[in-house]
C-alpha positions as CSV (number, residue, x, y, z in Angstrom):
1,X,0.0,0.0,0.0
2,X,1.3,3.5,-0.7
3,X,1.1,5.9,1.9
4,X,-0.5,8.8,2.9
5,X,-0.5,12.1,3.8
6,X,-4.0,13.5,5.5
7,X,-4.8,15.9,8.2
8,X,-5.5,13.2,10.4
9,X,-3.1,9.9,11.4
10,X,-4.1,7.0,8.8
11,X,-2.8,3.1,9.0
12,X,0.5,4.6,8.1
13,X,0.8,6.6,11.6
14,X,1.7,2.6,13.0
15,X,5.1,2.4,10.5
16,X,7.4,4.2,13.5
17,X,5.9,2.8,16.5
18,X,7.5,-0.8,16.5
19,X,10.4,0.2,18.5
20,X,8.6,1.3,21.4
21,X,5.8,-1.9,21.2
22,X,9.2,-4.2,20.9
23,X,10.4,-2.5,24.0
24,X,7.3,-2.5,26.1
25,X,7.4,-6.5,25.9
26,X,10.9,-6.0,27.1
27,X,9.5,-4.1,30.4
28,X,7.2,-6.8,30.4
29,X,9.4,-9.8,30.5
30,X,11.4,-8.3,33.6
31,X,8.2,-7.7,35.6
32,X,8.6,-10.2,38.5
33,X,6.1,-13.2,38.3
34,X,5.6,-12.6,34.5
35,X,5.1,-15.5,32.6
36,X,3.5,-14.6,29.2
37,X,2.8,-10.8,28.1
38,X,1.0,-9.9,24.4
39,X,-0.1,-6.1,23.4
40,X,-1.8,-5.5,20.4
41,X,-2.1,-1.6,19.1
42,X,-4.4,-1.0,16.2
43,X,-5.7,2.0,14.0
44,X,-9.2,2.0,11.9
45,X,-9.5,4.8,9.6
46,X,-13.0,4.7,7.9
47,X,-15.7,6.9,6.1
48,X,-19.6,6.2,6.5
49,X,-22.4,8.0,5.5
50,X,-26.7,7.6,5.7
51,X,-29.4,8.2,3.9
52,X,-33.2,7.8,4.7
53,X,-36.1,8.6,1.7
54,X,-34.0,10.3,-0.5
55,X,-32.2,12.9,1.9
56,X,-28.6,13.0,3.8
57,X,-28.8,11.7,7.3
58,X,-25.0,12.4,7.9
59,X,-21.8,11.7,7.2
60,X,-18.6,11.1,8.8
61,X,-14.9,10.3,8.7
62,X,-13.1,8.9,11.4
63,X,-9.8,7.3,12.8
64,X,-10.0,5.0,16.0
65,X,-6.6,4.2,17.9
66,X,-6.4,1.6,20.4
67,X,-4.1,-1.2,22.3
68,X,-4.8,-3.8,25.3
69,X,-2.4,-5.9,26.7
70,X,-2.6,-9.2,28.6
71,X,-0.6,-10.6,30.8
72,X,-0.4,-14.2,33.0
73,X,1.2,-13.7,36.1
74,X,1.3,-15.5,39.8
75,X,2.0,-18.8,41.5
76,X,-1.6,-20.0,40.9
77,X,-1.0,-18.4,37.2
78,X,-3.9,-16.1,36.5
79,X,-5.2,-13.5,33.3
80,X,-4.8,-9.8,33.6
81,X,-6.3,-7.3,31.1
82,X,-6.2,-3.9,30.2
83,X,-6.9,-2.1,27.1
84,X,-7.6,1.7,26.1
85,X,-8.6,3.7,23.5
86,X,-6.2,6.5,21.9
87,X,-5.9,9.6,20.4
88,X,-3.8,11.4,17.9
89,X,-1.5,13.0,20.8
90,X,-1.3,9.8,22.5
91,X,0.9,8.5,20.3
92,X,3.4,10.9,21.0
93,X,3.7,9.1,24.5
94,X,2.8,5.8,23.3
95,X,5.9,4.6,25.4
96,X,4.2,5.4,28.3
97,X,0.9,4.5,28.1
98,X,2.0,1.0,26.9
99,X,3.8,1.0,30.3
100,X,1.0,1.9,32.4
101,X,-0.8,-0.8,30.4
102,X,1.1,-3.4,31.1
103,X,1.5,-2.5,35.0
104,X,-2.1,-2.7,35.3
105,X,-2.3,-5.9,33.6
106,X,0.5,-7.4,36.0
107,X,-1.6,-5.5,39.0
108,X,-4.8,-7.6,37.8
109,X,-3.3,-11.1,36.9
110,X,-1.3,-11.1,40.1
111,X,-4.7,-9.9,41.9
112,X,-6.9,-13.0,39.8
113,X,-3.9,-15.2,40.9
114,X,-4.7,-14.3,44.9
115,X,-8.7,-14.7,44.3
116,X,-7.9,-18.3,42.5
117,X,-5.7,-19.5,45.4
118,X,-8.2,-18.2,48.1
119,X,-11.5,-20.0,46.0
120,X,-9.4,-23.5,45.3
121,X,-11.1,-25.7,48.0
122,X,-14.6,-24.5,47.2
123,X,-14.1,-24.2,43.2
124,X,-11.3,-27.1,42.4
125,X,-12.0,-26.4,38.7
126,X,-9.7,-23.4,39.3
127,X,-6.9,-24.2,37.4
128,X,-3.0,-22.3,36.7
129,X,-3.7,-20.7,32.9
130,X,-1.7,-23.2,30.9
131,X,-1.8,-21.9,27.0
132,X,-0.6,-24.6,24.1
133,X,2.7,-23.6,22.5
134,X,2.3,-22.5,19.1
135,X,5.0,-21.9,16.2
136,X,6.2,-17.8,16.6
137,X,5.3,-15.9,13.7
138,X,6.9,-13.0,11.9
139,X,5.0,-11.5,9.3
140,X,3.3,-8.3,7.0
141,X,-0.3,-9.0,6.0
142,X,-1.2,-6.2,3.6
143,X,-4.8,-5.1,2.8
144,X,-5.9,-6.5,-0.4
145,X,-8.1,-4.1,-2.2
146,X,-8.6,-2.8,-6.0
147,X,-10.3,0.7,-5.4
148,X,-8.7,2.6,-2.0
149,X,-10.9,3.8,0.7
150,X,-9.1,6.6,0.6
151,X,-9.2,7.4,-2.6
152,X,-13.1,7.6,-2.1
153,X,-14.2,11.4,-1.5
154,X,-16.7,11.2,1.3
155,X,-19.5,13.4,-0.6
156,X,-19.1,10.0,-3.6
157,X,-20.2,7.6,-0.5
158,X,-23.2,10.5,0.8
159,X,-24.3,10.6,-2.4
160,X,-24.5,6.7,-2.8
161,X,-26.1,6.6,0.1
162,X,-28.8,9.4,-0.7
163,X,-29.1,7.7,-4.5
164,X,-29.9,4.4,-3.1
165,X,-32.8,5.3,-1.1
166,X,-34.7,7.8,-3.2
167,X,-34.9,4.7,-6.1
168,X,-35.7,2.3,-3.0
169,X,-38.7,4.8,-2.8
170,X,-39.8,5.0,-6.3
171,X,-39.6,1.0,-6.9
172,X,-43.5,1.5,-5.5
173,X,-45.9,3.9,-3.9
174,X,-45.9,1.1,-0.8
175,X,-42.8,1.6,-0.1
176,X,-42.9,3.9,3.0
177,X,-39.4,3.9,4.2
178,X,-36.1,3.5,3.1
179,X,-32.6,3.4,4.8
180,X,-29.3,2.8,4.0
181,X,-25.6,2.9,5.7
182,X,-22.7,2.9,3.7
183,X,-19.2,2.5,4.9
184,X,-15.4,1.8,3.5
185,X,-12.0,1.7,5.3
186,X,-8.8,0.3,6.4
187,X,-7.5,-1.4,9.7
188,X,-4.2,-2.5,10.9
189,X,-3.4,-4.0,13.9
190,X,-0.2,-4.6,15.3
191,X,0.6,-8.1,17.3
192,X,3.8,-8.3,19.4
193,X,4.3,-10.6,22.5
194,X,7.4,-12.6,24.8
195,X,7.9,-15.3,23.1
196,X,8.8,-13.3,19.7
197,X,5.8,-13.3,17.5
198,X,5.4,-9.7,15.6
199,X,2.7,-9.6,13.1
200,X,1.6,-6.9,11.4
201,X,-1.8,-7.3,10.1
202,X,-4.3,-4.7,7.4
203,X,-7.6,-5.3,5.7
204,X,-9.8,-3.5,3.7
205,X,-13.7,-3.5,4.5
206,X,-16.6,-1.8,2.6
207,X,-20.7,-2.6,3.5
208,X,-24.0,-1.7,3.5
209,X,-26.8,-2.1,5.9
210,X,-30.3,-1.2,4.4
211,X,-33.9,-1.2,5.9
212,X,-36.9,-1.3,4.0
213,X,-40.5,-0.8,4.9
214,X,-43.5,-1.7,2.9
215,X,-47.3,-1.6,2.9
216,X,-50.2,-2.7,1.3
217,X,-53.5,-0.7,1.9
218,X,-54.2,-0.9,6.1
219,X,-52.7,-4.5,6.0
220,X,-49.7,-5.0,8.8
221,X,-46.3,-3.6,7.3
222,X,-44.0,-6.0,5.8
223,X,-40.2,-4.7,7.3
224,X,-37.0,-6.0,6.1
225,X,-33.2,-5.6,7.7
226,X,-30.2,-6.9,5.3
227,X,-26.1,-6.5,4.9
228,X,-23.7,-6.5,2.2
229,X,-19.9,-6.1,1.7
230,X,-16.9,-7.8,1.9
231,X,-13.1,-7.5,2.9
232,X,-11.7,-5.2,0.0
233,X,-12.6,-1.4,-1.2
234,X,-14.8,0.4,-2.9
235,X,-14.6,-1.8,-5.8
236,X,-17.4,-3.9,-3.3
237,X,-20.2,-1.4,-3.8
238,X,-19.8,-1.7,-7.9
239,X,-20.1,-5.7,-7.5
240,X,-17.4,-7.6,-6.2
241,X,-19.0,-9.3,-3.3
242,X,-21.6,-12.3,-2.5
243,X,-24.4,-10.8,-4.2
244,X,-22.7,-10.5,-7.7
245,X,-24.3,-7.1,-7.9
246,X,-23.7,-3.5,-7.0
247,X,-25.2,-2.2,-3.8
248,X,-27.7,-0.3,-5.6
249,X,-29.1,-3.9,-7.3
250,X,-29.3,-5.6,-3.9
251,X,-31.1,-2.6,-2.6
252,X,-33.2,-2.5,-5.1
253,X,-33.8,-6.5,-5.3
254,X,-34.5,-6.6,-1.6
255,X,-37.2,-3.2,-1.8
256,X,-39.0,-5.1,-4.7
257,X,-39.3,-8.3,-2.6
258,X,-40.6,-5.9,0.4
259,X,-43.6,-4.8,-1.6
260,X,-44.4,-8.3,-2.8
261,X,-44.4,-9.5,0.7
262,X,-46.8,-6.9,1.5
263,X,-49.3,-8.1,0.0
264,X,-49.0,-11.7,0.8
265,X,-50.9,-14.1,3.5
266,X,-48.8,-15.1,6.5
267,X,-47.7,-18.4,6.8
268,X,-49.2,-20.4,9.1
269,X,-47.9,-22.9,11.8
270,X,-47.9,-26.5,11.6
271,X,-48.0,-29.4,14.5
272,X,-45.9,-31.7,12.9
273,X,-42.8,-31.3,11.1
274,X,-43.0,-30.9,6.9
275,X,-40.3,-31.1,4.4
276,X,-38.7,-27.7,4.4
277,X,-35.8,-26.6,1.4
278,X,-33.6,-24.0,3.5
279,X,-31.5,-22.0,0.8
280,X,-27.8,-20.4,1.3
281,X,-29.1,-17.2,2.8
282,X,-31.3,-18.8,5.8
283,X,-29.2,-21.4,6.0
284,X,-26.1,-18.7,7.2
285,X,-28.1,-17.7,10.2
286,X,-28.9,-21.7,11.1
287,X,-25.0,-22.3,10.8
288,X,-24.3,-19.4,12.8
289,X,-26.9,-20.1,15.9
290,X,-26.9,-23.7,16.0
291,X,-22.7,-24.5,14.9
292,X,-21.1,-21.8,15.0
293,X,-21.4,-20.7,18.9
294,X,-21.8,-24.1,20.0
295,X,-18.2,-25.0,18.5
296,X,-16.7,-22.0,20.0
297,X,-14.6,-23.8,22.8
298,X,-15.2,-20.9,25.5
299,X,-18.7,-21.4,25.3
300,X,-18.5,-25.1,25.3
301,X,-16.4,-25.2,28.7
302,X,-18.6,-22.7,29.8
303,X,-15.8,-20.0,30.4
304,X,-18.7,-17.5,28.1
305,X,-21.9,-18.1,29.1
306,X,-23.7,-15.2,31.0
307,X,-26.4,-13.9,28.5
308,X,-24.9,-16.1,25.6
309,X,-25.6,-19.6,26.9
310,X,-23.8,-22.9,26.5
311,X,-23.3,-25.8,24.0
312,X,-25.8,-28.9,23.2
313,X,-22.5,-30.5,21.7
314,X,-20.4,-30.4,25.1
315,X,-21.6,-30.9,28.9
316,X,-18.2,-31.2,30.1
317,X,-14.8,-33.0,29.4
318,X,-16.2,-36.5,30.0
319,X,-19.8,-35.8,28.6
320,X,-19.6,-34.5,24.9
321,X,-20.9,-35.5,21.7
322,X,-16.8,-35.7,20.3
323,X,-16.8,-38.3,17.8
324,X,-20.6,-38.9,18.0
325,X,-23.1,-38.4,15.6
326,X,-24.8,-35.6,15.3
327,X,-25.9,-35.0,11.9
328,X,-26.6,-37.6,8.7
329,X,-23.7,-38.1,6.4
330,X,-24.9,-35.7,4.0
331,X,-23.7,-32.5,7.2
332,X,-20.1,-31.5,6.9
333,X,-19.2,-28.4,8.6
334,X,-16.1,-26.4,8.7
335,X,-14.4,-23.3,10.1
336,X,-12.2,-21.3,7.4
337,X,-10.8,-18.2,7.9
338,X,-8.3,-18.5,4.4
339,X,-12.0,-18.5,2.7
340,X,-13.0,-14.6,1.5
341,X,-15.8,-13.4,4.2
342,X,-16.1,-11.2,7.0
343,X,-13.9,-14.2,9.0
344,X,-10.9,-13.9,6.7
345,X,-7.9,-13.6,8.0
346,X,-4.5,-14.6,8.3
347,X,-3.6,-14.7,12.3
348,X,-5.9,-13.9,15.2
349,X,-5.3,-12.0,18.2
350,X,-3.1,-14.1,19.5
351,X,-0.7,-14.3,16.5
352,X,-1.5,-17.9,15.8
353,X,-1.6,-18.4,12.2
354,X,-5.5,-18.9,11.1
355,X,-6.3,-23.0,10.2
356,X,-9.2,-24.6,8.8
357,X,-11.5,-26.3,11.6
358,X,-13.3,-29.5,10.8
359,X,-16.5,-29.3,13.0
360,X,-18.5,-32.2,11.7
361,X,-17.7,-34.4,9.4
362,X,-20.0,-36.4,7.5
363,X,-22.5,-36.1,10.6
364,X,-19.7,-37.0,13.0
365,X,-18.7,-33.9,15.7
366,X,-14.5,-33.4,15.3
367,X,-13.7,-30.4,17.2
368,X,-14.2,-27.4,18.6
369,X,-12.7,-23.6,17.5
370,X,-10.2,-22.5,20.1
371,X,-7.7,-20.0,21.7
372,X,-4.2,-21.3,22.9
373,X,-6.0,-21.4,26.9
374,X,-8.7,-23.8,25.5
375,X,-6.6,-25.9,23.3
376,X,-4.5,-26.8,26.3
377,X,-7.2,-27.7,28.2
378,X,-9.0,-29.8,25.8
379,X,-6.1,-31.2,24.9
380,X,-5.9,-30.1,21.1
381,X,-4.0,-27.9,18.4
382,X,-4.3,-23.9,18.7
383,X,-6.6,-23.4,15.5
384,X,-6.3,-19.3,15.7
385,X,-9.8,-18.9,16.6
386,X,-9.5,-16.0,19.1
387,X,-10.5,-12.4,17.7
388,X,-11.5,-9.1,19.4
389,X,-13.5,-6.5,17.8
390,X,-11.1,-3.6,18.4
391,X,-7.6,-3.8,20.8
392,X,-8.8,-2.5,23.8
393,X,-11.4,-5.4,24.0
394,X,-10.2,-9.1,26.0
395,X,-10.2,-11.6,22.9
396,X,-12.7,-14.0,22.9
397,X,-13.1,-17.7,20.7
398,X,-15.2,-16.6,17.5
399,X,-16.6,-18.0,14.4
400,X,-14.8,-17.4,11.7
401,X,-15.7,-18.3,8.1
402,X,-18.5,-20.9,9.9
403,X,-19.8,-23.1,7.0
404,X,-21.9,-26.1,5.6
405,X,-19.5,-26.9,3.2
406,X,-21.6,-27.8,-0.5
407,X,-23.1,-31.0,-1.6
408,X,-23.5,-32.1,-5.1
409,X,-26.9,-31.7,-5.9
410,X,-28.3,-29.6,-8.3
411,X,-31.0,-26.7,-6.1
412,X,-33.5,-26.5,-8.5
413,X,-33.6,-30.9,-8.5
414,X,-33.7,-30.4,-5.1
415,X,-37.1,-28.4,-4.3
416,X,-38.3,-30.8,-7.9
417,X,-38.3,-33.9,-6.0
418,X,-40.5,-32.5,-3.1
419,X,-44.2,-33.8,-3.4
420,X,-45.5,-31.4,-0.5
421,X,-43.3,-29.2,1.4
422,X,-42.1,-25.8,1.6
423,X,-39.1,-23.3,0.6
424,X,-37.5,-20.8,3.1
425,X,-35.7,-18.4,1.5
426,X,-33.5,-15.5,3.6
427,X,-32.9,-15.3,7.4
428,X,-34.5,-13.1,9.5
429,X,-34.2,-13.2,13.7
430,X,-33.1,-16.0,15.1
431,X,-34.1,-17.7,18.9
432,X,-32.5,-20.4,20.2
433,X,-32.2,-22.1,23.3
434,X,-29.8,-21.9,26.3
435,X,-27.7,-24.4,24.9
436,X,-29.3,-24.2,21.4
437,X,-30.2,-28.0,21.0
438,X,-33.3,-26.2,19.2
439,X,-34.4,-23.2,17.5
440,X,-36.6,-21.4,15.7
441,X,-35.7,-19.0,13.3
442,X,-37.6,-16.5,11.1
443,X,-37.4,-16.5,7.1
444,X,-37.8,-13.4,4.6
445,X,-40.4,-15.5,2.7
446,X,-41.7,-18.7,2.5
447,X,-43.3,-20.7,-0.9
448,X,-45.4,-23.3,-0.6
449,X,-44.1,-26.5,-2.7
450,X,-46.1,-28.4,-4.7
451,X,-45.1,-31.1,-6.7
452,X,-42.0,-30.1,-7.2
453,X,-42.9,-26.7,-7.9
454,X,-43.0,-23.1,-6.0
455,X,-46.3,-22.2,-6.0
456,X,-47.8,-19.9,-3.1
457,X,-45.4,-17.0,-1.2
458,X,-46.0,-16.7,2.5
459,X,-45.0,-13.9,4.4
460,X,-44.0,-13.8,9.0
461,X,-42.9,-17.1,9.4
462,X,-39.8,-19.2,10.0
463,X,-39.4,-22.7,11.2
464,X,-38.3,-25.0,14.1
465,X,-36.8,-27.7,15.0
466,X,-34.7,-29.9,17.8
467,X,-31.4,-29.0,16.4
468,X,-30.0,-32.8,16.2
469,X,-33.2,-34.0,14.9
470,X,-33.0,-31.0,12.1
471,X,-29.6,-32.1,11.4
472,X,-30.2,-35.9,11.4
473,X,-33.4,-35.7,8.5
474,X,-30.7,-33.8,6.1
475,X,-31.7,-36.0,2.9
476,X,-30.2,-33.5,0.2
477,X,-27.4,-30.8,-0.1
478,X,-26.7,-28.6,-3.0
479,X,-24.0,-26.9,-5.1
480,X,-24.8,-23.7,-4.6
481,X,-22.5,-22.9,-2.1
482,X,-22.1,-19.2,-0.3
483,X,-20.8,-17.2,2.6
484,X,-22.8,-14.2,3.3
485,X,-21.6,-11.2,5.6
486,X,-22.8,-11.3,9.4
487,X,-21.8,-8.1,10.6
488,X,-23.2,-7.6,13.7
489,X,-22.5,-11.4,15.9
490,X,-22.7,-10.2,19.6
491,X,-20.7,-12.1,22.6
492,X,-18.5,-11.5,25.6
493,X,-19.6,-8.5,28.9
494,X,-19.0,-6.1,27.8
495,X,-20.7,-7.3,24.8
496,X,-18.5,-7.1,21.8
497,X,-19.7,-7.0,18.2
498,X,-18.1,-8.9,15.4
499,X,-18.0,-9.7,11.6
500,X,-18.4,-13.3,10.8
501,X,-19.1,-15.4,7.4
502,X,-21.8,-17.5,7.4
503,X,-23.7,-19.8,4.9
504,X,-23.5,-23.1,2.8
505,X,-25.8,-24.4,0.2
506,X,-29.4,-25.7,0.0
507,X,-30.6,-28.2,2.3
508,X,-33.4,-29.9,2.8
509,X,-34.7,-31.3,5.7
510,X,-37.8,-31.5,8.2
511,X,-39.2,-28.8,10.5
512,X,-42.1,-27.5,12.5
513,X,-43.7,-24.3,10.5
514,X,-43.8,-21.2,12.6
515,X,-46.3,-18.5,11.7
516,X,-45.8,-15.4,13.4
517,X,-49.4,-14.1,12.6
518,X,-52.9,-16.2,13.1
């Protein structure tokens, strides 16, 4: 990438600052009772702008500077955090702030190793942090773009923005509101720790974020929340991403099917389960509720529960579905953050180098995505699994590029072969259960299939199922193959949100109908 010169510190600002991040892991190894130390410093420079009905809602360009450090100190070894936002003068006296980081850090895993000590007798889970050794990397990851954020004036992404939603408005006289979000920008992130590693890590990411309303006479409105983007620049908004269209089409595309739904019956719920045709789009948010947080090892040992809840795939060590079925042979599953999505990358937070995780393989569960703490303690391979959503946040396990990977079966053969049953097409909201052994989760629209072919469109429903059960009727998979952008996955206190890739290809399976209307 070429550098910059702007009124305000871009990615570039980072280039001199190595010396002073190389030499506050130096402070850190000679701090007494130190046994592992890591500080990440990272800069997102970005430019966003909104639109509703035709007019400017605002615009803005921003930088965001940040570093946390962690640190395992103690006899009964113990985690200490602490992480901080920064601003343009702060990194005049990055030096120092580093050091006061990375004091407090000690302060609190030195602290945590007291409290663990004290609690042994009544908690004897409390265990020393042990973290699986890894290979130390040295590396430059560049951003891979074609167009430059920064290259884009900020009145061209307004004026998107604005563009987009007054031809959202005139696709019908239903439509009575139109939103839009656009952003594009770079990050870099800058990974140094005491056993060597330095990594220094960019990406590009453009998206867009739209919300539709429709109406029909007095009939109930028919609402409609979507994303689109990918890791790369501006060049996403003319086409290169998921959809294969410019953010204008997909805007468009998903406005159009907004009025349709307006007008259509809602779907109604059925006792028993039917044969239900899930396509890419739904079948994202399915992989992301019901394998990708269960597979997240934190969750699974129950170190990230609180709000978030467990797994249905691990009580404990000795009581796990490892190596069991839980799916027919036609379910593989995989973790790949090589793949292009919002999980792409090429180390995580720790500066372990990114690997592809096997979940389930032909119906059989293989393993879990981990940090180095929960590798050790399951007794597997770092997969470089841990992410954080800016520096200053603790890194937490997260899905990556989370996956049904495709089948051979042509989609349209698929839905042909169905004598009675229907298709559900685009994910809505999800809700799952504490441990999410079942679900229920809300479509876009559904059709009505009738020998073999779409006939009737439904509107407010979804489906549900026992999440093995779902899994274990899986009688078809198709080509058609996709990872679509999550950009807003929640987890952690306090609650951090990420980008994740979701998706897969068709499926079909059985399921409960679930109208949301009677």
């Amino acid at each position: 990438m070429k550098k910059r010169s702007t009124g305000s510190p871009g990615i570039d600002a980072l280039d001199g600052v190595w010396d002073r991040v190389k030499e506050s892991m130096e402070y850190a190894r000679s701090l007494k009772g130190c046994q592992y130390a890591d500080i990440r410093l990272g800069l997102t420079e970005y430019k966003s702008a909104g639109s509703e009905n035709g007019s400017a809602k605002g615009m803005e360009q921003e930088v965001k500077i940040s570093f946390g450090v962690r640190l395992v100190a103690g006899e009964m070894s113990a985690w200490g955090f602490y992480g901080q936002p920064l601003g343009e003068v702060d990194l005049k006296v990055l030096r120092k702030k580093l050091r006061v980081g990375i004091n407090k850090a000690q302060q609190r895993a030195l602290a945590n190793s007291r409290n663990k000590a004290a609690m042994r007798d009544l908690a004897p889970s409390l265990a020393p942090v042990r973290l699986a050794s890894v290979e130390v990397g040295h590396d430059v990851v560049p951003a891979d773009f074609e167009e430059d954020p920064r290259d884009v004036p900020l009145k061209d992404v307004l004026g998107l923005a604005v563009d987009i939603t007054a031809q959202m408005r005139a696709v019908s006289p239903g439509v009575r509101f139109a939103s839009i979000g656009l952003a594009t920008g770079l990050a870099r992130e800058l990974f140094h720790n005491t056993e060597g590693a330095c990594i220094d890590q960019s990406y590009a990411l453009t998206q867009e974020r739209l919300y539709v309303v429709a109406q029909e006479g007095t009939a109930v409105p028919e609402t409609f929340v979507d994303h689109l983007g990918a890791q790369g620049g501006w060049e996403v908004a003319g086409g290169k991403n998921v959809y294969g269209g410019s953010f204008m089409d997909f805007a468009l595309e998903r406005t159009r099917d907004t009025v349709e739904l307006a007008a259509a019956d809602f779907l109604p719920s059925s006792d028993e389960p039917v044969v239900v045709v899930t396509d890419p789009h739904f079948n994202a948010l399915l992989v992301h509720e019901v394998i990708g947080h269960p597979t997240e090892a934190d969750r699974a040992l129950k170190m990230e529960t609180a709000y978030a809840g467990r797994s249905w795939l691990l009580r404990n060590l000795s009581d796990n579905q490892l190596g069991k079925r839980v799916g027919s042979e036609l379910l593989t599953a995989f973790s790949d953050p090589a793949l292009e999505g919002y999980g792409h990358f090429k180390y995580d937070t720790e500066g372990v180098p990114a690997k592809r995780v096997t979940l389930i393989d032909k119906g059989i569960l293989k393993g879990f995505m981990n940090s180095r703490e929960t590798a050790a303690l399951m007794g597997a391979e770092p997969n470089g699994s841990m992410r954080a959503t800016e520096p200053q946040y603790m890194p937490l396990v997260r899905m990556t590029n989370t996956v049904v990977a495709p089948g051979d079966r042509d989609p349209k053969e698929i839905i042909a072969e169905v004598k009675d049953g229907y298709y559900v097409v685009n994910n809505r909201i999800p809700s799952i259960s504490e441990s999410r052994e079942n679900f229920r989760i809300s479509a876009q629209k559904v059709y009505k299939i009738e020998n073999g072919r779409l006939t009737k469109l439904f509107r407010g429903g979804g489906i549900s199922a026992d999440s093995r059960d779902f899994f274990m009727n899986i009688d078809a998979v198709g080509n058609d193959f996709k990872i679509f952008p999550i950009p807003n996955c929640g987890k952690g206190q306090p609650m951090q949100v990420m980008r994740v890739g979701n998706g897969g290809p068709t499926l079909r399976s059985k399921a409960r109908l679930t109208g949301e209307y009677k």
